[in-house]
C-alpha positions as CSV (number, residue, x, y, z in Angstrom):
1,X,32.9,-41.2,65.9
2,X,29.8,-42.9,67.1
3,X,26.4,-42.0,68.2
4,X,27.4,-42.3,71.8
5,X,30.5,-40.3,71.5
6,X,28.8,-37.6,69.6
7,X,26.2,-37.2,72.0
8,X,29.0,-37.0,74.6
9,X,30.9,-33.9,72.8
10,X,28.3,-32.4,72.7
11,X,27.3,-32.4,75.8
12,X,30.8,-31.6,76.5
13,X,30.6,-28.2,74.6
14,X,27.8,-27.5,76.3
15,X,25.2,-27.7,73.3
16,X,21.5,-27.8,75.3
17,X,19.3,-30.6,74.9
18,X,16.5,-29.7,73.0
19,X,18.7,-28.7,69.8
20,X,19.2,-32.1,68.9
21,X,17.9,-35.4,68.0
22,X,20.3,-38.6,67.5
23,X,18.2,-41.9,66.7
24,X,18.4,-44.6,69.8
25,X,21.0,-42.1,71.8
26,X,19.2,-38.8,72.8
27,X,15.7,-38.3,72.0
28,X,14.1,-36.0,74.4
29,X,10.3,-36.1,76.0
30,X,9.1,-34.1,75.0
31,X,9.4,-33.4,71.5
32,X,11.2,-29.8,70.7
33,X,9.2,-28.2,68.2
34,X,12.7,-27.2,66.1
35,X,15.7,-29.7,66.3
36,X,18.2,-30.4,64.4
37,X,18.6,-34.4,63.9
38,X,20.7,-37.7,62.8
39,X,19.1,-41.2,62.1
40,X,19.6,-43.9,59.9
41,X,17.3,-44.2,56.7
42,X,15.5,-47.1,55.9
43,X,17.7,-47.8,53.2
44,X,20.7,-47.8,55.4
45,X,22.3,-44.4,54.9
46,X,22.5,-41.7,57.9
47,X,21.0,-38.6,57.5
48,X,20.9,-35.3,59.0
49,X,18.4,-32.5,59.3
50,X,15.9,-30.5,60.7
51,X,12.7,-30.9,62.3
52,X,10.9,-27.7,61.8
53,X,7.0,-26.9,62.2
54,X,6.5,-30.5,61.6
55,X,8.0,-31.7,59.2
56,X,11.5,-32.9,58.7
57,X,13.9,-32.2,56.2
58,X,16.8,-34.0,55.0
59,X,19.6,-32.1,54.6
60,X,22.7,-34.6,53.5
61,X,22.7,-38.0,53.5
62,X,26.2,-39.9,54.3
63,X,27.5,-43.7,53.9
64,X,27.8,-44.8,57.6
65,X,27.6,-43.0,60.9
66,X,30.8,-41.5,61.8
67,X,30.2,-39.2,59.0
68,X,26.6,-38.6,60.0
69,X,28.1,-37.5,63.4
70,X,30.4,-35.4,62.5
71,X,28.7,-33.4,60.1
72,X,25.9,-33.1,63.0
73,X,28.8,-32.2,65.0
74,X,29.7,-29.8,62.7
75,X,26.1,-28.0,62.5
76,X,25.7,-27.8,66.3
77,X,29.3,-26.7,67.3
């Protein structure tokens, strides 16, 4: 799974809007003040997380993007 396809399900399953955050695809204006989130790292890994009180915080950290989306996925479904 890609970004695109992920942001897909889970508008498919009905997940709203402002619980999520995926780098490039879906980052709504204005900011949420809590999301959950996946984006690439600057040293190439994908991570995902939460954005909370502002700050975020990396929760894993996976090799390439289809398992950055599903473990997203995973968190919001």
């Amino acid at each position: 799974m890609e970004r695109r396809e992920l942001r897909a399900a889970l508008h498919a399953a009905r997940v709203p809007d402002d619980y999520y955050r995926i780098e490039g695809v879906h980052e709504p204006v204005p900011t949420p003040t809590d999301f959950l989130f996946l984006r690439r790292a600057p040293d190439g890994v994908w991570e995902t997380g939460a954005y909370e009180r502002g700050a975020y915080e990396v929760l894993a950290r996976h090799p390439d993007e289809a398992t950055g989306c599903g473990h997203l996925l995973h968190l919001l479904v």
